[in-house]
Each structure stands twice: as structure tokens, then as C-alpha cells.
N, CA, C and O atoms as a Maestro MAE file, in Angstrom:
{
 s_m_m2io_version
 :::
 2.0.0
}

f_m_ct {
 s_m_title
 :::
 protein
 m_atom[268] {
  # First column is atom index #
  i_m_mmod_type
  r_m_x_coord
  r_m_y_coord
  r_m_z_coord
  i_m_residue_number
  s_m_chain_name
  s_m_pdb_residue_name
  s_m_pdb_atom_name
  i_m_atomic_number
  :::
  1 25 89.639 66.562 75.932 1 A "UNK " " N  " 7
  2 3 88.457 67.336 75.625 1 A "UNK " " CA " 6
  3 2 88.823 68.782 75.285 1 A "UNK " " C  " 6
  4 15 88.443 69.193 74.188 1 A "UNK " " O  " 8
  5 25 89.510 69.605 76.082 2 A "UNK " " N  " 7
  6 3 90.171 70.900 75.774 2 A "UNK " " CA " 6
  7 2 90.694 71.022 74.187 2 A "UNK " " C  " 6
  8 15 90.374 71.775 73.267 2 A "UNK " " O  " 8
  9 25 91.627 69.952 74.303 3 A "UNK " " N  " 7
  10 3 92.539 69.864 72.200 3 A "UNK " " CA " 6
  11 2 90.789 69.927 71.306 3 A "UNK " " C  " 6
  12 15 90.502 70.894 70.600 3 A "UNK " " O  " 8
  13 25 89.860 68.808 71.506 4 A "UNK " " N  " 7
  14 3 89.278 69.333 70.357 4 A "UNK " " CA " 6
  15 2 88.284 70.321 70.836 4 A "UNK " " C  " 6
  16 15 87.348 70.202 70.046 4 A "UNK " " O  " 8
  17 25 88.006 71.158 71.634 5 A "UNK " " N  " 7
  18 3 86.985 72.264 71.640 5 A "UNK " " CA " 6
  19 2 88.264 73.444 71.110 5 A "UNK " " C  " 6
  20 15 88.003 74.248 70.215 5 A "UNK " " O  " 8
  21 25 89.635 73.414 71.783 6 A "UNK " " N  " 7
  22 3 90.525 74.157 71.080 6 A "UNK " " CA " 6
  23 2 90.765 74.112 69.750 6 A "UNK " " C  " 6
  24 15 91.184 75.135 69.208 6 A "UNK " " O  " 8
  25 25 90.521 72.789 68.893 7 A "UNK " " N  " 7
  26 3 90.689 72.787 67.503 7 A "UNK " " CA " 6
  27 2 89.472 73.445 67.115 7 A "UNK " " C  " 6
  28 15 89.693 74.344 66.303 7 A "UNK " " O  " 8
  29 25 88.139 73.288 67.452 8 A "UNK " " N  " 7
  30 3 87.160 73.783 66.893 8 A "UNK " " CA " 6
  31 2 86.753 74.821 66.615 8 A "UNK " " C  " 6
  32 15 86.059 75.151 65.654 8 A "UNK " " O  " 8
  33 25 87.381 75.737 67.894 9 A "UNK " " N  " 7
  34 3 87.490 76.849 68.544 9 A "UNK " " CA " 6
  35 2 88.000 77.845 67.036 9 A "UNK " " C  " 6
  36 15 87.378 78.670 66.367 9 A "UNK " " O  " 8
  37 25 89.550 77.238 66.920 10 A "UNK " " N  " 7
  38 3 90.088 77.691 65.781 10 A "UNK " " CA " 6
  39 2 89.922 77.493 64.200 10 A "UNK " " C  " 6
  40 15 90.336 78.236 63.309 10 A "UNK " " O  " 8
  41 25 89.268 76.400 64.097 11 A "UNK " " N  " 7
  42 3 88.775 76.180 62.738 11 A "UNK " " CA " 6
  43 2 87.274 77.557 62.905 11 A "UNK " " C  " 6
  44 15 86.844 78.220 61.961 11 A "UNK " " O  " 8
  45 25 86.983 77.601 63.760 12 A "UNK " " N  " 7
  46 3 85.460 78.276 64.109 12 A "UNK " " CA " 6
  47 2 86.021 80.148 63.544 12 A "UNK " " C  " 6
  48 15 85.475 80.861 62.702 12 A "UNK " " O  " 8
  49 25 87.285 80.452 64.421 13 A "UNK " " N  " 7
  50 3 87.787 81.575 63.903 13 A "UNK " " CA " 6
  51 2 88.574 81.970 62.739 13 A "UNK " " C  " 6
  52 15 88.908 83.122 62.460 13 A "UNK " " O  " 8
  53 25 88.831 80.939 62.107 14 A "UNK " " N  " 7
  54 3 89.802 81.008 61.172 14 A "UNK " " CA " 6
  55 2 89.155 80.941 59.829 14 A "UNK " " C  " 6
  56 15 89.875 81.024 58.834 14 A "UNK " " O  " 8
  57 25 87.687 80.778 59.691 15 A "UNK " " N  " 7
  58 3 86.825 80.705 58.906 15 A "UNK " " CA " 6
  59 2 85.901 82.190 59.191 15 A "UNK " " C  " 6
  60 15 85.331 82.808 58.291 15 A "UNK " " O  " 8
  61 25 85.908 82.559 60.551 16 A "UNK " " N  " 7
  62 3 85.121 84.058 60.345 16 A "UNK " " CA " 6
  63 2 86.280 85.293 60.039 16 A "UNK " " C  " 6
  64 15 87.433 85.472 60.429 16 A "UNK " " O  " 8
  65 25 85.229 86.142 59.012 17 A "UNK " " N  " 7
  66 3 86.158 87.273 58.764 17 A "UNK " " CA " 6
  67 2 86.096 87.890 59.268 17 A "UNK " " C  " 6
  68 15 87.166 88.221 59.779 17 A "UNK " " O  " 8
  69 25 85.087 88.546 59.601 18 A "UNK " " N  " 7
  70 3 84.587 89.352 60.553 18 A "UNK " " CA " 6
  71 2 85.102 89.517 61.769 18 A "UNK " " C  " 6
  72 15 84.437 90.285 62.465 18 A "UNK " " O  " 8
  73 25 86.292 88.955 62.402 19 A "UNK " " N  " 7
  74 3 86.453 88.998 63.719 19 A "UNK " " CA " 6
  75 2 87.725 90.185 63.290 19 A "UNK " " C  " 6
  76 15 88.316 90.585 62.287 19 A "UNK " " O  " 8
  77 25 87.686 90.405 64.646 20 A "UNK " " N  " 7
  78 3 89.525 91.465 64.210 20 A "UNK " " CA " 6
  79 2 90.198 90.357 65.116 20 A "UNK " " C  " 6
  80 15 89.792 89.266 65.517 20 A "UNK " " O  " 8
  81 25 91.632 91.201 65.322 21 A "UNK " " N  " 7
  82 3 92.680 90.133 66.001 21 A "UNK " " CA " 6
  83 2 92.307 90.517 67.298 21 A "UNK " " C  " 6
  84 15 92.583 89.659 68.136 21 A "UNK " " O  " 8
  85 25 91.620 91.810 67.853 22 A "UNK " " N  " 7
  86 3 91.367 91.914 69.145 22 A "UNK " " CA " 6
  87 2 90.192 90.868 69.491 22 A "UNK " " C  " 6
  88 15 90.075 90.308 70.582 22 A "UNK " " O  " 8
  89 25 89.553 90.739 68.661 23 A "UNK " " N  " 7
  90 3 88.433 89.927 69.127 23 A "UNK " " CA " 6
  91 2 88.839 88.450 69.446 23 A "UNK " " C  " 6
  92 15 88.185 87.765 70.233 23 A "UNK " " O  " 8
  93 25 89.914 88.009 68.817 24 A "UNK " " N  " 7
  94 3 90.534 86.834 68.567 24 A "UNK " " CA " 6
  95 2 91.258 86.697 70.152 24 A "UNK " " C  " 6
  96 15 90.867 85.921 71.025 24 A "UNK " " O  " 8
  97 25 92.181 87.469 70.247 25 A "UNK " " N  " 7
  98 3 92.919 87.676 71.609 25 A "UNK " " CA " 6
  99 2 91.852 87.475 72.379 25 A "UNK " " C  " 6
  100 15 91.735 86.307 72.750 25 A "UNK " " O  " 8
  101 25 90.945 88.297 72.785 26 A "UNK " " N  " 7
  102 3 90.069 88.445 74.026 26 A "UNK " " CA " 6
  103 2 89.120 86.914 74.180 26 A "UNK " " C  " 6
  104 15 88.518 86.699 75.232 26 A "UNK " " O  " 8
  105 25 89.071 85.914 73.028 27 A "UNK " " N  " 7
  106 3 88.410 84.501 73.161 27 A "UNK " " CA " 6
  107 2 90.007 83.867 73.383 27 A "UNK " " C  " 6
  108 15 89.808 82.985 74.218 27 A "UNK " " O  " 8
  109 25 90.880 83.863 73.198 28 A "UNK " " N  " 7
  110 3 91.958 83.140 72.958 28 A "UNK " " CA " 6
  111 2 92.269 83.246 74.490 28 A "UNK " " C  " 6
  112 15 92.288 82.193 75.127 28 A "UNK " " O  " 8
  113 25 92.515 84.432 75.137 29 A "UNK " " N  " 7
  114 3 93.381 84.506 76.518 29 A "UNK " " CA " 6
  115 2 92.247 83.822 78.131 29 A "UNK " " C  " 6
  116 15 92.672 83.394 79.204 29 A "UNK " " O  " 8
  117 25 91.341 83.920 77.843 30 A "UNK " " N  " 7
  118 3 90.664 83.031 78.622 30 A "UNK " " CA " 6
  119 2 90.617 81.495 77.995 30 A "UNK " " C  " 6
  120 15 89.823 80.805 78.634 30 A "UNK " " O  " 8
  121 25 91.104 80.957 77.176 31 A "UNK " " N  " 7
  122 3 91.146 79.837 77.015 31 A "UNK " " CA " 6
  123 2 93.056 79.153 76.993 31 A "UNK " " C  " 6
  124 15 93.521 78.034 76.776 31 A "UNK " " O  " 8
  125 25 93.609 80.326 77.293 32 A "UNK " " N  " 7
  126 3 94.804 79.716 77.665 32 A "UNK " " CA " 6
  127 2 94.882 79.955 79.237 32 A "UNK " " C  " 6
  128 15 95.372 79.211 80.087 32 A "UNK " " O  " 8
  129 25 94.323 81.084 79.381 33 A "UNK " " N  " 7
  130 3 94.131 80.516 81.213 33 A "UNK " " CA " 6
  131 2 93.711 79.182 81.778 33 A "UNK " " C  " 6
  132 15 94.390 78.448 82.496 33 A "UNK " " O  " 8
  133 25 92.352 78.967 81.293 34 A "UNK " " N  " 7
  134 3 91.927 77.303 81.477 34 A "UNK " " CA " 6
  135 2 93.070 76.649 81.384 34 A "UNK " " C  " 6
  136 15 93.562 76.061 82.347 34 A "UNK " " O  " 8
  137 25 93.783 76.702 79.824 35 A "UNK " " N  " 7
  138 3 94.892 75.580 79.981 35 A "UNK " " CA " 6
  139 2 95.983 75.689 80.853 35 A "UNK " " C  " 6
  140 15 96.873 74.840 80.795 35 A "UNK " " O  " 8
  141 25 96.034 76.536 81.589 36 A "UNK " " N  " 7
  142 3 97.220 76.775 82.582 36 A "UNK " " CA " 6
  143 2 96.505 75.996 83.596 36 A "UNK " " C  " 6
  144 15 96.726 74.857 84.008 36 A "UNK " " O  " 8
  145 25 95.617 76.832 83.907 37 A "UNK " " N  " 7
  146 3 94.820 76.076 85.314 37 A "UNK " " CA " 6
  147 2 94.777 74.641 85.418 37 A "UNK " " C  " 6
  148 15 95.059 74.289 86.563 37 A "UNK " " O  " 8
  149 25 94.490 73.543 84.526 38 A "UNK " " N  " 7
  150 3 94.215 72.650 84.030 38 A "UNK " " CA " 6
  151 2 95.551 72.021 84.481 38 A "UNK " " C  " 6
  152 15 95.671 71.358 85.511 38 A "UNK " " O  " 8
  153 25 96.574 72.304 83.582 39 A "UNK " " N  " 7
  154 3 98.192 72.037 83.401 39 A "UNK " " CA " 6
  155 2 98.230 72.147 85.142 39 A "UNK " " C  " 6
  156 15 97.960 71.205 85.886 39 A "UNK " " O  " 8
  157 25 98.499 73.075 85.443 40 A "UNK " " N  " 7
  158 3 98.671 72.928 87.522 40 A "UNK " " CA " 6
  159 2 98.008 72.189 88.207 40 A "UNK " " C  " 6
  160 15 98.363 71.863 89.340 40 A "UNK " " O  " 8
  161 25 96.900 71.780 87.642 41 A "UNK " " N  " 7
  162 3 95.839 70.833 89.006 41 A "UNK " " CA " 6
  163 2 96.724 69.496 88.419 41 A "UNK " " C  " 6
  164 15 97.290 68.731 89.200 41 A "UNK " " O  " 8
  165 25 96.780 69.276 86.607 42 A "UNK " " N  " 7
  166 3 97.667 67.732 86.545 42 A "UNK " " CA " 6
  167 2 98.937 67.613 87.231 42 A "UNK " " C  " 6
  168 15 99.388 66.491 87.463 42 A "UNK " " O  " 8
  169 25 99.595 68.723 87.599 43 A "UNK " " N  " 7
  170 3 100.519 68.880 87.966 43 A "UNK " " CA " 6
  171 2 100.867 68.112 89.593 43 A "UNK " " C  " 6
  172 15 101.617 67.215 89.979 43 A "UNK " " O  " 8
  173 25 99.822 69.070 90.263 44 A "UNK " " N  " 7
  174 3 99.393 69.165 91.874 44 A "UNK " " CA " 6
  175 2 98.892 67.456 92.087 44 A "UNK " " C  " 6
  176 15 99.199 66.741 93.041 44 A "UNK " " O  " 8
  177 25 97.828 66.980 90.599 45 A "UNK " " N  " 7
  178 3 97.494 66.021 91.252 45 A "UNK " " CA " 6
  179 2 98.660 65.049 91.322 45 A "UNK " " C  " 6
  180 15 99.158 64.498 92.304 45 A "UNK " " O  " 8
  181 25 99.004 64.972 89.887 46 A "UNK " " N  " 7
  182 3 100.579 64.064 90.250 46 A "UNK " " CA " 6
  183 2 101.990 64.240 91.705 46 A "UNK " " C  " 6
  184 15 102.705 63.366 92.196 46 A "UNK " " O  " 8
  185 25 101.951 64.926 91.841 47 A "UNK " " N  " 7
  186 3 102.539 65.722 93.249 47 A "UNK " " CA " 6
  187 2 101.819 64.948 94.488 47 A "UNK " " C  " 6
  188 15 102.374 64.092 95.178 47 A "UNK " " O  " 8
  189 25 100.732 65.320 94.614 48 A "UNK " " N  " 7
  190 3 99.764 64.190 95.700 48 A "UNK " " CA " 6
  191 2 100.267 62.555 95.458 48 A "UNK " " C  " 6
  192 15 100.868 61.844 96.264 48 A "UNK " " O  " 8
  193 25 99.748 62.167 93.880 49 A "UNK " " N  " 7
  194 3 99.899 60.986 94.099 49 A "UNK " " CA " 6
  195 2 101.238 60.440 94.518 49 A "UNK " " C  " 6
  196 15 101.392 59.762 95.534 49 A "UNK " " O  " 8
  197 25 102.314 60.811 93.582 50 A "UNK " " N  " 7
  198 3 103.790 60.392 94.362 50 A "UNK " " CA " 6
  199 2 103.593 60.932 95.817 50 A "UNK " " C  " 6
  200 15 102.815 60.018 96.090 50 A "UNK " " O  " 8
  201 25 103.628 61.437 96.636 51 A "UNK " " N  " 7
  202 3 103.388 61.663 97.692 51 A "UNK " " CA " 6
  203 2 102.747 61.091 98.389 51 A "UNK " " C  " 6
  204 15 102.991 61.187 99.592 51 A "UNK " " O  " 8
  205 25 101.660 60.255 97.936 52 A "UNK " " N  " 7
  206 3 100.856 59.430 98.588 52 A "UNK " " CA " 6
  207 2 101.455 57.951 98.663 52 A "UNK " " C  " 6
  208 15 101.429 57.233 99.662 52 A "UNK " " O  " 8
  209 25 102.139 57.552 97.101 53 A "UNK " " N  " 7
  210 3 102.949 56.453 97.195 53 A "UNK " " CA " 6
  211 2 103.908 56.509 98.254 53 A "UNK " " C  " 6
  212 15 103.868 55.713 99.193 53 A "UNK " " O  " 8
  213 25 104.796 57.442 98.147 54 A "UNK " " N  " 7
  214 3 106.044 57.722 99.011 54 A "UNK " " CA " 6
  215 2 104.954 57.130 100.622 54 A "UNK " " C  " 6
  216 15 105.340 56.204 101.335 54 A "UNK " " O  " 8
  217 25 104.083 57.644 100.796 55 A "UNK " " N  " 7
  218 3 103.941 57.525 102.412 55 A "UNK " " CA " 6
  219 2 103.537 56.210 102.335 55 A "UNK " " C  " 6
  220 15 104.052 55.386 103.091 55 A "UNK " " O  " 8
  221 25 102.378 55.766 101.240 56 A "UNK " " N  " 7
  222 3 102.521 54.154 101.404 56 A "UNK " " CA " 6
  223 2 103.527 53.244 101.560 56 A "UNK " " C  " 6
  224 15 103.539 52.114 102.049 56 A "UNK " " O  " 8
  225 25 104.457 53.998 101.009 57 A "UNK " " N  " 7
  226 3 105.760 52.567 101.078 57 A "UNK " " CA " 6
  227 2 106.447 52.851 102.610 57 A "UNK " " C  " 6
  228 15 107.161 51.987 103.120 57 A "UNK " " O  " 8
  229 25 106.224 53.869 103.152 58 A "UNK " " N  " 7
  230 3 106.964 53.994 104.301 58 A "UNK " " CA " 6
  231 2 106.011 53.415 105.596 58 A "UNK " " C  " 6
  232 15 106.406 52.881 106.633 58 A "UNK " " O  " 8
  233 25 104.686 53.699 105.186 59 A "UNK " " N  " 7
  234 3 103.737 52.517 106.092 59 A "UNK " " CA " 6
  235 2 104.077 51.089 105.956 59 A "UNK " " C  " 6
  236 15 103.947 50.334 106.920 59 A "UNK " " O  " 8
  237 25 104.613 50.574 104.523 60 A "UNK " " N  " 7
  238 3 104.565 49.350 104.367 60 A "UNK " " CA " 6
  239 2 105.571 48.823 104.786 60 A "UNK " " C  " 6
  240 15 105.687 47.620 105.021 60 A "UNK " " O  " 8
  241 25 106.723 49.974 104.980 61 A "UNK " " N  " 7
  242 3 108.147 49.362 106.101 61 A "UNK " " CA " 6
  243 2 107.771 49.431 106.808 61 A "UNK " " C  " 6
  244 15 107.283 48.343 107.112 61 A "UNK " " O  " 8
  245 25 107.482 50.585 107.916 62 A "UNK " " N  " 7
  246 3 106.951 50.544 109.025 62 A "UNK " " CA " 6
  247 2 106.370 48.751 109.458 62 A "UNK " " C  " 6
  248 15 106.891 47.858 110.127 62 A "UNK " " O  " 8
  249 25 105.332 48.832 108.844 63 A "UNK " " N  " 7
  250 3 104.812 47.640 109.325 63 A "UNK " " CA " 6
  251 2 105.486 46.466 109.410 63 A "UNK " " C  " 6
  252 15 105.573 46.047 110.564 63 A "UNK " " O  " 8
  253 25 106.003 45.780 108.552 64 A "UNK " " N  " 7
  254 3 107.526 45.035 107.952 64 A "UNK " " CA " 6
  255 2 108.003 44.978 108.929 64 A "UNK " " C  " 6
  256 15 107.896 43.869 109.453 64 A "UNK " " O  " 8
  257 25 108.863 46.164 109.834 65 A "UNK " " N  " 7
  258 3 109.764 46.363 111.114 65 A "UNK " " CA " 6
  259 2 109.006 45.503 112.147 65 A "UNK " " C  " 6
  260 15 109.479 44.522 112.720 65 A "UNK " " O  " 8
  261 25 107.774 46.001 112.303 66 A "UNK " " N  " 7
  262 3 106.874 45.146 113.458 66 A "UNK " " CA " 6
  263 2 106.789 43.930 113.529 66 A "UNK " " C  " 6
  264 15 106.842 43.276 114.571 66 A "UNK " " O  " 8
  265 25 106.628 43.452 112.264 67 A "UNK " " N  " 7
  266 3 105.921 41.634 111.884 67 A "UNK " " CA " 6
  267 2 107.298 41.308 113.060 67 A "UNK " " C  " 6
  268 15 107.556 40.155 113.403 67 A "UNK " " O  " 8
  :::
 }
 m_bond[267] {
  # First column is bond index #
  i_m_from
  i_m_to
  i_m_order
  :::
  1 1 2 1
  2 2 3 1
  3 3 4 2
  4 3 5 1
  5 5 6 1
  6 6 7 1
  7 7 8 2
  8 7 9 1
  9 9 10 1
  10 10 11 1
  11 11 12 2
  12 11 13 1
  13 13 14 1
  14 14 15 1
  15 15 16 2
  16 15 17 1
  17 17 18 1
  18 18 19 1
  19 19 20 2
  20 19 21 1
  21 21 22 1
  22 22 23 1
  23 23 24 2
  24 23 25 1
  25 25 26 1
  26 26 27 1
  27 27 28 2
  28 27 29 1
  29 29 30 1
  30 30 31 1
  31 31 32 2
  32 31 33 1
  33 33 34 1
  34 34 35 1
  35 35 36 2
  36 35 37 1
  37 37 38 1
  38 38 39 1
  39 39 40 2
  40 39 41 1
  41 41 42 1
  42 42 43 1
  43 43 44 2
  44 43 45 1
  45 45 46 1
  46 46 47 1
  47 47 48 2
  48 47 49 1
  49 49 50 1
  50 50 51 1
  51 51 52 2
  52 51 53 1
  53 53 54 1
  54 54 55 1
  55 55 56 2
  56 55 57 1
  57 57 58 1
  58 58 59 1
  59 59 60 2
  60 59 61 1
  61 61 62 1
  62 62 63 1
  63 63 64 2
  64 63 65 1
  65 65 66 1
  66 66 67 1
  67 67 68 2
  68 67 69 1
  69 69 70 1
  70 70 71 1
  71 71 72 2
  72 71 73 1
  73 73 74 1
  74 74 75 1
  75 75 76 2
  76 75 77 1
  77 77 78 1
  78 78 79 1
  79 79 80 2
  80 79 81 1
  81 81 82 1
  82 82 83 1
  83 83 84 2
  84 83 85 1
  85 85 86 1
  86 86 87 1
  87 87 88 2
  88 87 89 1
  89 89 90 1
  90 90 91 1
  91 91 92 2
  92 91 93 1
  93 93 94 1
  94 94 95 1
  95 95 96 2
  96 95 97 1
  97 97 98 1
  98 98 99 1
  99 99 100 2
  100 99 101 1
  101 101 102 1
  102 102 103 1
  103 103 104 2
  104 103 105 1
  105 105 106 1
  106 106 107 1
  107 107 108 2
  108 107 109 1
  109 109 110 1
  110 110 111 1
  111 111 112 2
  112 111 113 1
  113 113 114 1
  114 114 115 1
  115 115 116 2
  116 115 117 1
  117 117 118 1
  118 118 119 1
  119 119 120 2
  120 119 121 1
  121 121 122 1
  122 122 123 1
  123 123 124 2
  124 123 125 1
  125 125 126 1
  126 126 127 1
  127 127 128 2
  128 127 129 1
  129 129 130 1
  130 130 131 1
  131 131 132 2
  132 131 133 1
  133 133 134 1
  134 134 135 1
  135 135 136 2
  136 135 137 1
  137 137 138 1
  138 138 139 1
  139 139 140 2
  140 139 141 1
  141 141 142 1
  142 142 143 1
  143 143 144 2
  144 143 145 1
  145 145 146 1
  146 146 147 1
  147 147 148 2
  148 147 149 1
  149 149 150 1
  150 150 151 1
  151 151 152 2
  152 151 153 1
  153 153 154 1
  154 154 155 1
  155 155 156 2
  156 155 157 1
  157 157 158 1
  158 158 159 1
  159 159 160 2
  160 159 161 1
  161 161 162 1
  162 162 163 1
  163 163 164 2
  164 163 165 1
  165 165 166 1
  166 166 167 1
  167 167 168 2
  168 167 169 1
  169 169 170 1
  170 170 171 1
  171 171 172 2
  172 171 173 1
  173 173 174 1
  174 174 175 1
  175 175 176 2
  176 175 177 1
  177 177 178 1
  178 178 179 1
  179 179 180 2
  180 179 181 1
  181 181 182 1
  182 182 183 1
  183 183 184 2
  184 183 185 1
  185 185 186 1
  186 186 187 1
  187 187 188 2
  188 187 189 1
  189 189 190 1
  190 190 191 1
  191 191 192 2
  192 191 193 1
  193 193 194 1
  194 194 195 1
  195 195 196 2
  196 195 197 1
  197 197 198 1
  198 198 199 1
  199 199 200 2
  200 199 201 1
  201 201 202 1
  202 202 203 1
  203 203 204 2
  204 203 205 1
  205 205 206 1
  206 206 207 1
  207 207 208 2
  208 207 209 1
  209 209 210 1
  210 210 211 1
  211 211 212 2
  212 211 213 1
  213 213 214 1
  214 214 215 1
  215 215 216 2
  216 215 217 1
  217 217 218 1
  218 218 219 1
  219 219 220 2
  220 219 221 1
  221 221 222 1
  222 222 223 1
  223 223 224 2
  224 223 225 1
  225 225 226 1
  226 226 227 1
  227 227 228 2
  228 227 229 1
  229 229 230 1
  230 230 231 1
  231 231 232 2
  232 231 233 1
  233 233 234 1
  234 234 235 1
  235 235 236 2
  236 235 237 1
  237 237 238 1
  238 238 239 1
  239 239 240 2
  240 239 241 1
  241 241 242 1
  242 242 243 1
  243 243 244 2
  244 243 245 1
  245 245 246 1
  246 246 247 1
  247 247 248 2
  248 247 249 1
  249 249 250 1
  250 250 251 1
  251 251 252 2
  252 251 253 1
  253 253 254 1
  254 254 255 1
  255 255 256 2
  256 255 257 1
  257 257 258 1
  258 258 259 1
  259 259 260 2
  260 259 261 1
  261 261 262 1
  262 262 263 1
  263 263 264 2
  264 263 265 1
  265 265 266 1
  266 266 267 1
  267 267 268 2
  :::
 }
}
């Protein structure tokens, strides 16, 4: 969803003249923040999930040992 509001974003500026490059920067740098932010939570969430596997498989020995 981000790629095409980002494509649009830029077809949207790249067609106005009227903008300067400051104006361009100041829409541009809050929308590469999002993509940072964005990029770290996929990050964090992948981090959890291996992490969550990892402890599943060590429950699933665990248990294994018992039977």
C-alpha cells in the first residue's frame, strides 16, 4: 500500500510546477520516516516470530523428554 500511495505521491509532484524543492523535501521526509518506521516494526515483527518458533521447538523437546 505505501509503493503505490508513494508512486502517486510522485507522479502527483512531478506533474506540479508550482512546488519548489523545499516544498518537495518537507512532503518527502515525513514519508520516508513512515517507511523507516514501517521497515522496523517488519523487522521487530519477524524477530518475535523466530523467537516464538525458537521457544516452540524447545517446548516441543521439552515435552518429547517427558513422554
Amino acid at each position: 500500500m505505501i509503493v503505490s500511495i508513494w508512486q502517486v505521491l510522485c507522479i502527483w509532484l512531478s506533474s506540479s510546477s508550482s512546488l519548489k524543492t523545499s516544498d518537495i523535501d518537507q512532503i518527502n521526509q515525513p514519508i520516508t520516516q513512515l517507511a523507516q518506521a514501517m521497515q522496523q516494526n517488519v523487522t521487530l515483527a519477524e524477530e518475535a516470530a523466530a523467537d516464538l518458533g525458537a521457544r516452540q521447538a524447545q517446548a516441543a523437546s521439552r515435552a518429547d523428554r517427558h513422554r
